[in-house]
C-alpha positions as CSV (number, residue, x, y, z in Angstrom):
1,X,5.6,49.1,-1.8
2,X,2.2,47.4,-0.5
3,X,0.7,44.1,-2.7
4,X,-2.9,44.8,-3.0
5,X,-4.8,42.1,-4.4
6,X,-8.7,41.6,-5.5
7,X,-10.1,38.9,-5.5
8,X,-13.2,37.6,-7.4
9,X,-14.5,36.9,-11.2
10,X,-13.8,40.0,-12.5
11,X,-17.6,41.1,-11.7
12,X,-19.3,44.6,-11.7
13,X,-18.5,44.5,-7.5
14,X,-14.7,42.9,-8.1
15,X,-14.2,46.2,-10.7
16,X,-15.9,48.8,-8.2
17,X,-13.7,47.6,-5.5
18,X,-10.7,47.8,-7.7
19,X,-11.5,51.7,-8.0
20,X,-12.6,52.1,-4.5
21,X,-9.2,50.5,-3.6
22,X,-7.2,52.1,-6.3
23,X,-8.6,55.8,-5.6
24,X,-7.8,55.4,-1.8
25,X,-4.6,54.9,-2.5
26,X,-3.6,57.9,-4.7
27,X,-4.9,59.9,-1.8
28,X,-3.3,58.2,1.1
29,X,0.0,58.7,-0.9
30,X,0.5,55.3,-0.7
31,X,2.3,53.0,-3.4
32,X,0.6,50.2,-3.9
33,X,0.6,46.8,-6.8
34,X,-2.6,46.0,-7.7
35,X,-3.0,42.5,-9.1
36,X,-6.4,40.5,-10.0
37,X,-6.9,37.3,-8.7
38,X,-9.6,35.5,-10.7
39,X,-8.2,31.9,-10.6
40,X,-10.9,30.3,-8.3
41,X,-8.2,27.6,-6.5
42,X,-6.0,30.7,-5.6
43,X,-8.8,32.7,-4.3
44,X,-9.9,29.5,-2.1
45,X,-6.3,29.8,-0.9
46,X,-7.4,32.6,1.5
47,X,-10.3,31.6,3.1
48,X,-12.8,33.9,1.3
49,X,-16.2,33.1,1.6
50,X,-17.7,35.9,-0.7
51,X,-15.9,37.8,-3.5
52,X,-15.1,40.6,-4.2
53,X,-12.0,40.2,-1.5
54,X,-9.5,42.6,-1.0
55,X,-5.9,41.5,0.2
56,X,-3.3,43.6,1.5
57,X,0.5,42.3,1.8
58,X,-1.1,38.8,1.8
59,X,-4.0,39.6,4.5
60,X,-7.4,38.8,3.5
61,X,-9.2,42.8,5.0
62,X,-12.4,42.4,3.3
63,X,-14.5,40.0,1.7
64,X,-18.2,40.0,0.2
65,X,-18.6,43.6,0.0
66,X,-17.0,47.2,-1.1
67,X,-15.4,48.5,1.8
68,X,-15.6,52.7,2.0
69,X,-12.9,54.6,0.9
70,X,-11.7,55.4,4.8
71,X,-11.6,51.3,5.7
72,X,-9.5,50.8,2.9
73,X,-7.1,54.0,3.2
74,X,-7.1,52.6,6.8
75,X,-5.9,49.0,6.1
76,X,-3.5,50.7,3.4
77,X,-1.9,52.7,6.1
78,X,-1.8,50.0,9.0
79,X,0.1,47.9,6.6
């Protein structure tokens, strides 16, 4: 099973990436855990410049914007 992690406040973008994320991997068949990183010194921890971030198994894929549904179904499946 895949760690999928999103980073950010908890913001209108952090939440849309959340669904973007979550809905791409229903349809890639793909189990994933979603967890919510808002604790700022944790986020630091991987180098993200903007939120929202997206993390898969512990690497940082995307930061500062809502990757599509493909980039992330993608990353999901290279994993």
């Amino acid at each position: 099973m895949l760690t999928v992690k999103i980073l950010g406040s908890g913001c209108a973008n952090c939440r849309k990436l959340e669904a973007v994320a979550r809905e791409a991997a229903t349809e890639a068949g793909v189990q994933a855990e979603f967890f919510k990183i808002t604790d700022m010194q944790t986020i630091m921890a991987y180098d993200l410049l903007s939120t929202p971030g997206l993390v898969i198994n512990e690497k940082l894929v995307a930061s500062g914007r809502i990757p599509s549904k493909a980039d992330v179904q993608g990353w999901l499946q290279a994993a």
